[in-house]
C-alpha positions as CSV (number, residue, x, y, z in Angstrom):
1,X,-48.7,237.1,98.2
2,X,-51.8,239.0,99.7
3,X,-53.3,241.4,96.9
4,X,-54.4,244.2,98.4
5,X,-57.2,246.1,96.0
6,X,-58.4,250.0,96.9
7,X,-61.5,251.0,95.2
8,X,-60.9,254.9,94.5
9,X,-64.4,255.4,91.7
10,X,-66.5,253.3,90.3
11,X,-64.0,251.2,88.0
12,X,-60.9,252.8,89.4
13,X,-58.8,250.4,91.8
14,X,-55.5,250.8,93.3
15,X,-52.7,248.2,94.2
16,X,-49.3,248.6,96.0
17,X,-46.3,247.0,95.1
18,X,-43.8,245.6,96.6
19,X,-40.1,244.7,94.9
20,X,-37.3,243.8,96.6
21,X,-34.1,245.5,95.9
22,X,-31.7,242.7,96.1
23,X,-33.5,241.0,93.2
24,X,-33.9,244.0,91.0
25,X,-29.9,244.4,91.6
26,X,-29.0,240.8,90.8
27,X,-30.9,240.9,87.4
28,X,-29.1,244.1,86.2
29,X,-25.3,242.5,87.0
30,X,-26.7,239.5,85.5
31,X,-27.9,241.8,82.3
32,X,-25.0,243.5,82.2
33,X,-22.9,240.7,82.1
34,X,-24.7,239.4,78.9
35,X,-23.8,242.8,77.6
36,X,-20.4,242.9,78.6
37,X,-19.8,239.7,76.4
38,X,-20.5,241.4,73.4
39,X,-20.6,244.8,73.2
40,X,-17.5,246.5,71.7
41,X,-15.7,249.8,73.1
42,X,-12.4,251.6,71.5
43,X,-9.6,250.2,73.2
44,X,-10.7,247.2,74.1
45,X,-11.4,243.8,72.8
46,X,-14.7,242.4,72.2
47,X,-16.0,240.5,75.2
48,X,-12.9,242.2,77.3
49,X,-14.6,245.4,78.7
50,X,-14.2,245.7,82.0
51,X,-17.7,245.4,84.1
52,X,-17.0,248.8,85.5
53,X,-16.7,250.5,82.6
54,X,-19.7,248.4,81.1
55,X,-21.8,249.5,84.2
56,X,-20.8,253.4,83.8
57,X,-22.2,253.2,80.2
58,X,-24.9,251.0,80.2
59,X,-26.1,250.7,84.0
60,X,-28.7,253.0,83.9
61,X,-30.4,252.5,81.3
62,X,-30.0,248.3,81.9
63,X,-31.3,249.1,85.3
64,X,-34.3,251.5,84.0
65,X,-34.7,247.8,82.1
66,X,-35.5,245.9,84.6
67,X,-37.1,248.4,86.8
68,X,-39.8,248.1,84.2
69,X,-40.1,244.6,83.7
70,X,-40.2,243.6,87.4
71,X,-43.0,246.3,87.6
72,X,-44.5,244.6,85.5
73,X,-44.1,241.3,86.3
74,X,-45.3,242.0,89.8
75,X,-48.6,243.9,88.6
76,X,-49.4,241.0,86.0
77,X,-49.2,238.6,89.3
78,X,-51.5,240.6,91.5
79,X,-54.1,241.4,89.1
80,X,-54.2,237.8,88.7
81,X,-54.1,236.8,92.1
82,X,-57.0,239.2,92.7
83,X,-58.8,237.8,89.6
84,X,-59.0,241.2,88.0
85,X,-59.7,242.3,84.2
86,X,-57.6,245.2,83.8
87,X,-58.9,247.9,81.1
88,X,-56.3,250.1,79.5
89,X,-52.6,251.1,80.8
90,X,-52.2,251.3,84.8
91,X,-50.4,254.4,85.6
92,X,-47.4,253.2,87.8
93,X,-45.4,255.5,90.0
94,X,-42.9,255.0,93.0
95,X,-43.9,255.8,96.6
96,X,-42.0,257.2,98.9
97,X,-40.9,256.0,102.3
98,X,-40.7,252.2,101.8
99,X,-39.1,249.8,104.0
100,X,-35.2,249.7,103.8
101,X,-34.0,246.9,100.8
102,X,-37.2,247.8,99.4
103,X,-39.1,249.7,96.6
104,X,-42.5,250.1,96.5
105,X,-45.0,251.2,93.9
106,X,-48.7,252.2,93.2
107,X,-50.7,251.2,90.4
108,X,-53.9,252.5,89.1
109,X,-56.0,251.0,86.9
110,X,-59.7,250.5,85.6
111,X,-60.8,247.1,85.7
112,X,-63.9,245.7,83.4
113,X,-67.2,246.6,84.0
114,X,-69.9,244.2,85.1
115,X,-72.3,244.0,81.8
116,X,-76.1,243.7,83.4
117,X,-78.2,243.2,80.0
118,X,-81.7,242.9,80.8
119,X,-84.9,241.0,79.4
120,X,-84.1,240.8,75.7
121,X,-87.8,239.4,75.2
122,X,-89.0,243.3,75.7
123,X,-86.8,244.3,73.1
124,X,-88.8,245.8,70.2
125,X,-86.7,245.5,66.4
126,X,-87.5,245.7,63.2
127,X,-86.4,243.4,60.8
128,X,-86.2,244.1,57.1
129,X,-86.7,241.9,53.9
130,X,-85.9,242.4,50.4
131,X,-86.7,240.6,46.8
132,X,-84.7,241.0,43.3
133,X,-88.0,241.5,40.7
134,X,-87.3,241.5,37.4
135,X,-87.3,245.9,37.6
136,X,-84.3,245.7,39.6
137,X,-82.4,243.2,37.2
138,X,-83.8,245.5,33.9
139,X,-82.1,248.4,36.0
140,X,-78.7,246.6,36.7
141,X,-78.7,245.5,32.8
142,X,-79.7,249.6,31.8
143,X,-76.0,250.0,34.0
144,X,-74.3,247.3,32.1
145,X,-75.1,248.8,28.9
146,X,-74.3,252.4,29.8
147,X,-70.8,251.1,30.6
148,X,-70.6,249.6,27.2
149,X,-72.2,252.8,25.2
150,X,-70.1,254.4,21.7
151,X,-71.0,257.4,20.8
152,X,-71.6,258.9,17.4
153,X,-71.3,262.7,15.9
154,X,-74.8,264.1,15.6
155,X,-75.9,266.2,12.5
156,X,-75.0,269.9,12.7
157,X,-79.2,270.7,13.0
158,X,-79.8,268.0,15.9
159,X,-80.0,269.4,19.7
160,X,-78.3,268.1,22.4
161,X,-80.8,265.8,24.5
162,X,-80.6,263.5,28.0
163,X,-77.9,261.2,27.3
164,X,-75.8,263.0,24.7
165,X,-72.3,263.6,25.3
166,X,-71.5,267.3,24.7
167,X,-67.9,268.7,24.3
168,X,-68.0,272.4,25.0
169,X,-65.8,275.6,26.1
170,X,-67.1,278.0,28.9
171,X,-66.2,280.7,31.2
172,X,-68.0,282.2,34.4
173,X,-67.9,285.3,35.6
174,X,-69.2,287.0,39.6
175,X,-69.1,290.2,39.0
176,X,-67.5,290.5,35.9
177,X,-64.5,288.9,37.4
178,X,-63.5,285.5,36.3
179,X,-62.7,282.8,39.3
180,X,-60.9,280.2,39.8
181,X,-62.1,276.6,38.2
182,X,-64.4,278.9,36.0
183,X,-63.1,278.5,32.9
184,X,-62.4,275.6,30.7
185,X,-61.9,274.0,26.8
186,X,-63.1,270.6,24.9
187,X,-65.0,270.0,28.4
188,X,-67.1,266.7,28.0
189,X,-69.8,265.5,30.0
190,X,-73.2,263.9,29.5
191,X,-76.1,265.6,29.5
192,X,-79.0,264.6,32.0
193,X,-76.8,262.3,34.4
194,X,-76.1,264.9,37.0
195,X,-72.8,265.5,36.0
196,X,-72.8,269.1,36.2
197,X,-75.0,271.6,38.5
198,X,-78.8,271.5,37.3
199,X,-78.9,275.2,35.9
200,X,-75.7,274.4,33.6
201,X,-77.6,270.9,32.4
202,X,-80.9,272.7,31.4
203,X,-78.8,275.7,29.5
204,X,-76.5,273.5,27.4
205,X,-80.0,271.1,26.6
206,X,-81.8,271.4,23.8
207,X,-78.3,273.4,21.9
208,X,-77.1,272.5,18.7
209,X,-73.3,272.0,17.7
210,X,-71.5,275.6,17.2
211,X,-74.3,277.7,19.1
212,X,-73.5,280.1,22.4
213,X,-75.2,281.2,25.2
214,X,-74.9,283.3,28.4
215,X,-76.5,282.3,31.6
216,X,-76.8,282.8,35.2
217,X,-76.0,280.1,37.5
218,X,-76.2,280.3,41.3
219,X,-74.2,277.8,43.1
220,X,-75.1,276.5,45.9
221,X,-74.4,277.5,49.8
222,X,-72.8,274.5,50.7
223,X,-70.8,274.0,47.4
224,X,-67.4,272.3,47.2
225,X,-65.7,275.1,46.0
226,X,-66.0,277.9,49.1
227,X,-64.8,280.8,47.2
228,X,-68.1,280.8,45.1
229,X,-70.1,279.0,47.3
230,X,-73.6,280.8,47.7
231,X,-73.0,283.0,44.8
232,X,-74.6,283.8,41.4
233,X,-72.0,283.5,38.2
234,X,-72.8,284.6,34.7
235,X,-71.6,281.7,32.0
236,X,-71.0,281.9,28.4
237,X,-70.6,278.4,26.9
238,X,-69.9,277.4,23.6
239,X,-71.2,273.9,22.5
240,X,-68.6,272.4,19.9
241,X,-69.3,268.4,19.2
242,X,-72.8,267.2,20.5
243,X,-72.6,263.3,20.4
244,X,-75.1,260.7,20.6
245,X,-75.4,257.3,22.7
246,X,-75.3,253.8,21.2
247,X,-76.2,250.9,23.9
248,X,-75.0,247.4,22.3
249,X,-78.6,245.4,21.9
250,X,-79.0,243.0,24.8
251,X,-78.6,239.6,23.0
252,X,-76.6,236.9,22.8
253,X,-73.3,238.5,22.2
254,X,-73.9,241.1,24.9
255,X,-74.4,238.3,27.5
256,X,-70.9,236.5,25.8
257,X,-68.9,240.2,25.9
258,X,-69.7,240.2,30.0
259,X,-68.3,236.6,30.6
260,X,-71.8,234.6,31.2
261,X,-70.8,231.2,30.7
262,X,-73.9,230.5,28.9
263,X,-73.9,232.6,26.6
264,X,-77.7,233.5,26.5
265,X,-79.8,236.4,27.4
266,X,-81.5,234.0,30.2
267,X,-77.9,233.1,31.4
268,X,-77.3,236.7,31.9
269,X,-80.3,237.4,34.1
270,X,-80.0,234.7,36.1
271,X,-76.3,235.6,36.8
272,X,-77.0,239.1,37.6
273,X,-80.0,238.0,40.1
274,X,-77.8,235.8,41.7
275,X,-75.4,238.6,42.2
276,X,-77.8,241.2,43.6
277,X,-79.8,238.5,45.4
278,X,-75.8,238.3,47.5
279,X,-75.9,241.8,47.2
280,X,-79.4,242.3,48.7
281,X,-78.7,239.8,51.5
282,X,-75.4,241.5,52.9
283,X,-77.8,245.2,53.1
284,X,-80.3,243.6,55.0
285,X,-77.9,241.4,57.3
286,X,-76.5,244.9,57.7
287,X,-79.6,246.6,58.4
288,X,-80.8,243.7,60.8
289,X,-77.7,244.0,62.4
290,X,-77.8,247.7,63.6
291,X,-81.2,247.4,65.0
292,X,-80.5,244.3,66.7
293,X,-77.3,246.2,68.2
294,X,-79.5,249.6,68.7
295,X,-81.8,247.5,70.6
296,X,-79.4,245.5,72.2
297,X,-77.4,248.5,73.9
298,X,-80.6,249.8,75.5
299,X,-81.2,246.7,77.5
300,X,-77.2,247.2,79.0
301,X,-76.4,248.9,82.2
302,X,-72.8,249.1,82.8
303,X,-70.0,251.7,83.2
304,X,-67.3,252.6,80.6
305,X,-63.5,252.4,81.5
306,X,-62.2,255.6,80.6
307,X,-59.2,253.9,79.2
308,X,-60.8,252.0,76.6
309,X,-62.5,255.2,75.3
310,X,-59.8,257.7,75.3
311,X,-58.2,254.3,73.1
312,X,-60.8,254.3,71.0
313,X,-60.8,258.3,70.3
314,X,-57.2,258.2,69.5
315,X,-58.1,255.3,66.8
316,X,-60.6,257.2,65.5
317,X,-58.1,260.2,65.8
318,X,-55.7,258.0,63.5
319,X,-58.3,257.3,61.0
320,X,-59.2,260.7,60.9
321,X,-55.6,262.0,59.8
322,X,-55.3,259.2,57.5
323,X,-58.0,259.9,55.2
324,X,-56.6,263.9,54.9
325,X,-53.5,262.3,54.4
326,X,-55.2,260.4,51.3
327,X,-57.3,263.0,50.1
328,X,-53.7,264.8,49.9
329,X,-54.2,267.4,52.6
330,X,-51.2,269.1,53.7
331,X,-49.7,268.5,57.0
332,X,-52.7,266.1,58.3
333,X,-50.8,264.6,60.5
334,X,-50.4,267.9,62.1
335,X,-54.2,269.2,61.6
336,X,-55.7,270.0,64.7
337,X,-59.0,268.3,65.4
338,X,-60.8,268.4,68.6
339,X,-60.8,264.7,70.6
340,X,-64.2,265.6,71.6
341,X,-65.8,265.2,67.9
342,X,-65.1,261.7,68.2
343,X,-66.3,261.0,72.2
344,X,-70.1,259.8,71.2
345,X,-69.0,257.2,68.6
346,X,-66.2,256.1,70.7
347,X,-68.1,255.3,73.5
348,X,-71.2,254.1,71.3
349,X,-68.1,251.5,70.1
350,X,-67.1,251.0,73.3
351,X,-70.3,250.2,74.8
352,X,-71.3,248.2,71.9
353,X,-68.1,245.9,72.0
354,X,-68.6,244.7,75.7
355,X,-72.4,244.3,75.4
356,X,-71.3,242.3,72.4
357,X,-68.3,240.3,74.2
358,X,-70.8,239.7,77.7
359,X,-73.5,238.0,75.2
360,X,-71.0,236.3,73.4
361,X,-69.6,234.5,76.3
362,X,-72.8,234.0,78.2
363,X,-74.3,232.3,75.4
364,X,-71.6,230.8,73.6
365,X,-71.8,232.6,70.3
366,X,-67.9,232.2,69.2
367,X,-67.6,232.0,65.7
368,X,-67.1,228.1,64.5
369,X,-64.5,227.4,62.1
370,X,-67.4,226.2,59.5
371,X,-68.9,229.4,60.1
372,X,-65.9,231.0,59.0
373,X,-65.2,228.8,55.9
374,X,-68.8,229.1,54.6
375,X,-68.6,233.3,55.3
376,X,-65.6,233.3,53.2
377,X,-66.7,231.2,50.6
378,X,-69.8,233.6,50.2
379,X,-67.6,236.5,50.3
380,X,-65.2,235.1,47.4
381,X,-68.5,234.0,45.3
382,X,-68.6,236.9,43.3
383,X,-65.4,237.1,42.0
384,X,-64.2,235.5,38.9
385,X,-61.9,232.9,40.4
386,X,-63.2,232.0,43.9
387,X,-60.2,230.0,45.2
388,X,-58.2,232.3,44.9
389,X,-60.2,234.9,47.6
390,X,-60.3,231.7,49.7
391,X,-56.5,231.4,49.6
392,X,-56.4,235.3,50.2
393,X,-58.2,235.2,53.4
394,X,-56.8,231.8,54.4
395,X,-53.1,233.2,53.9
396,X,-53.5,236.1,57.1
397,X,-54.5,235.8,60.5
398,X,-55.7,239.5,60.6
399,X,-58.5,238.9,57.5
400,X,-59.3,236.0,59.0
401,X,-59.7,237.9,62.7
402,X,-62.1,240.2,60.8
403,X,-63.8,237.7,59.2
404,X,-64.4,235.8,62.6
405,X,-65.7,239.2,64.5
406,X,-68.4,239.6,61.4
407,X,-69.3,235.8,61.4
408,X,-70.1,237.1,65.5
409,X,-71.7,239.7,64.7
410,X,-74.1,237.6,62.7
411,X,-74.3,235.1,65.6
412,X,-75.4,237.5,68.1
413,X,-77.6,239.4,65.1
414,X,-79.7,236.0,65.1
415,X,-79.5,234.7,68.9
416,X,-81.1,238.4,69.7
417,X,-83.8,238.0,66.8
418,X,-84.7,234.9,68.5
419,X,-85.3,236.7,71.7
420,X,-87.1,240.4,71.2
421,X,-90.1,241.4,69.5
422,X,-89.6,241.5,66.0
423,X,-91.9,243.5,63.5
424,X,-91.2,242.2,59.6
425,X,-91.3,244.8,57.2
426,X,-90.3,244.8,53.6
427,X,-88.5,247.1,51.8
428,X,-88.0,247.6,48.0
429,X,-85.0,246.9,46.2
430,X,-84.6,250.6,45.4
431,X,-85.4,251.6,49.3
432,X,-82.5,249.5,50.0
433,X,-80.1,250.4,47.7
434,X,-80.3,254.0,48.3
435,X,-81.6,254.5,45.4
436,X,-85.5,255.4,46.1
C-alpha cells in the first residue's frame, strides 16, 4: 500500500491508517469462537455456550483485542514500507469521518535521528598509563596484614597511639542536652584510621586505660546526622581497654595462609602484581574510555527523540527508587523526585548510545565472539576457580549482552584512539586509585 509520511518537527512524523472493518469483524467471531470452545459458564457445559451469550461477555474486550493488534499490525507494515526507524511508542488514536466499512487511525511517532559525526582526526584526547612499582605492592601487602592483625591488652601505664584499638564509653552533650546517637558503652574503634571525626581521634590519643576527659567537638555542616549537623557538642569519654596491633611477619607462612600456590614471599608479590596490574588496566581502559566518548560526542550533530529520553529518565527514575528502597527508606517507591534531576544524564546517555551505535555500524565494530570469550576469561581470572565464572556468564544471555556492549565499548575506545590526537600522560598508581 502507498505510505504516506507527514513531517510535523524535526523527528516527529505522522502516518494515517487505514483498516477495514470487515476484517477486524471476522477476526473477533473467529476469536470468539476459540473462546467459546473452552470457556465454562454456570448452566452450561463446557464448549456448549451459546456464541451469543459468549459475545455479550467477552465481545468487547475480544474486539478491543484485535482492534489493537491490527493497529499494530498495520503500523509495523508502513513504517517498513517507508523504511522508517521508529524511536519510542507512537501515540495511536482514531480519526473521525472515515469512509463507510472503514476505520481510520493516526499515528505519531519519532523516527531515528541522522548521526553526522565529524573529522575524528581533530579530536584532541588524553590517554592515560599506569605501572605497579614495588610501593604500590608494599601498600597492598600493609592491607593484607591489617586484615590479618590480633590485638593484645596494653599495660595500664601505656597510651593509646595510631593503630590501637580503644574500647571506650562516651556521652555528648549541645547545650547541656544529650542527643540522639550521642551516647554509647564498650564502643571500639581504631585509633588514627579515620574511623571517627578528627577532634574525637586526637582527644582519645595519647590516653591511658581508665582515664576521662571532656571535650568539645564541632561537627561538621554537612554531617550525616542533620539534627547536629553544624553544631558544637561537649564529650566526656571514658577509655576502658586500650589494645595493641599485631601484623603476622610477612614470610613464608603469611604467603601459605593467603592461598599463594608457591608458598614463598616472591610467589606472593608476584601474585598480587599480577592482580593490581588487571586491576590497573580495567581504570585506565576506563579512564581512556570516557575521554574517548567525551571527545567522541563533540564531533556529533544530531537531534534526540524525545521518546528515547523521557525512557531513559524513567530508568534512571527506577534506579533512583531502588537504591532508597535498599538503603531501607520508607515508602521510596512513593518518594517524590523531580524527572528533571535526571534530564542531563539522560540525554548525555542518549546521545552517547547513538553516536556509539552510528560508529559501530559504519565501521564495523560488533563485538566478535573471541572478543567475548577472551573478556570473560580476563574477567573470571581473579577468582579462585575461573571456570566456574566462565560457566556463570556462559549460562545467561543477559551477562553475556553486557559483556558484548563492554567488549564495544572497547572496540570503539581503540578505533577512535586510532583516529584523534592523542596526548600520553602517565599517572601514578595512587593518582589512579583514588588514593593520592
Amino acid at each position: 500500500m502507498a505510505v504516506t509520511v507527514e513531517t510535523l518537527e524535526k523527528l516527529e512524523r505522522k502516518i494515517t491508517l487505514s483498516l477495514p472493518l470487515n476484517t477486524i469483524q471476522s477476526e473477533v467471531e473467529s476469536r470468539l469462537k476459540k473462546v467459546a470452545r473452552t470457556v465454562k459458564m454456570d448452566g452450561f457445559r463446557p464448549g456448549k455456550v451459546p456464541m451469543s451469550v459468549v459475545a455479550q461477555r467477552y465481545g468487547y474486550s475480544v474486539q478491543y483485542e484485535v482492534l489493537n493488534d491490527k493497529v499494530g499490525e498495520a503500523f509495523a507494515q508502513a513504517v517498513n514500507e517507508a523504511q522508517l526507524r521508529v524511536a519510542g511508542q507512537p501515540k495511536i488514536t482514531e480519526k473521525e469521518g472515515a469512509p463507510e466499512g472503514e476505520a481510520h487511525f493516526e499515528a505519531v511517532f519519532e523516527v531515528m535521528p541522522e548521526v553526522k559525526i565529524g573529522d575524528l582526526s581533530t579530536a584532541e584526547v588524553e590517554k592515560l598509563a599506569a605501572e605497579v612499582d614495588d610501593a604500590a605492592i608494599d601498600k597492598t601487602v600493609d592491607i593484607l596484614r591489617k586484615q590479618r592483625r590480633v590485638f593484645a591488652q596494653r599495660a595500664q601505664a601505656e597510651a593509646a597511639v595510631d593503630g590501637d584499638r580503644v574500647t571506650v564509653d562516651f556521652e555528648g552533650k549541645i547545650d547541656g542536652e544529650p542527643f540522639s546517637g550521642g551516647k554509647a558503652e564498650d564502643f571500639q574503634f581504631l585509633v588514627g584510621e579515620g574511623q571517627m571525626l578528627k577532634e574525637f581521634e586526637d582527644a582519645v590519643r595519647g590516653m591511658k586505660a581508665g582515664e576521662s576527659k571532656t571535650f568539645p567537638l564541632a561537627f561538621p555542616a554537612d554531617y550525616h546526622g542533620k539534627d547536629v549537623a553544624g553544631k558544637t557538642a561537649d564529650f566526656l569519654v571514658t577509655v576502658k581497654k586500650v589494645e595493641a596491633a599485631n601484623l603476622p611477619e610477612v614470610d613464608e607462612a603469611f604467603a601459605k595462609a593467603l592461598g599463594v600456590a608457591e608458598g614463598t614471599v616472591e610467589g606472593l608479590r608476584a601474585d598480587i602484581k599480577k592482580n593490581l596490574e588487571r586491576e590497573v588496566k580495567f581504570r585506565v581502559q576506563g579512564r581512556n574510555k570516557q575521554a574517548v566518548m567525551d571527545a567522541l560526542v563533540s564531533k556529533a550533530e544530531l537531534e534526540l527523540p524525545k521518546a528515547s529520553v523521557q525512557a531513559e529518565v524513567a530508568r534512571l527514575l527506577e534506579g533512583a527508587r531502588a537504591e532508597l528502597q535498599q538503603r531501607g527508606i520508607k515508602d521510596a517507591d512513593k518518594a517524590e523526585i523531580p524527572e528533571d534531576v535526571f534530564l542531563p544524564q539522560a540525554e548525555r546517555r542518549v546521545r552517547l548510545g547513538l553516536v556509539v551505535a552510528e560508529l559501530v555500524r559504519a565501521n564495523e565494530l560488533h563485538a566478535t565472539p573471541e572478543q567475548i570469550k577472551a573478556h570473560v576469561e580476563e574477567l573470571a581470572a581473579s577468582y579462585e576457580k575461573p571456570e566456574d565464572v566462565v560457566r556463570w556468564y556462559f549460562g545467561d544471555r543477559q551477562r553475556l549482552a553486557e559483556v558484548e556492549a563492554v567488549v564495544i565499548e572497547n572496540n570503539v575506545t581503540e578505533f577512535v584512539l586510532g583516529k584523534a590526537k592523542v596526548s600520553d600522560k602517565a599517572v601514578s598508581f595512587d593518582e589512579l586509585m583514588g588514593q593520592a
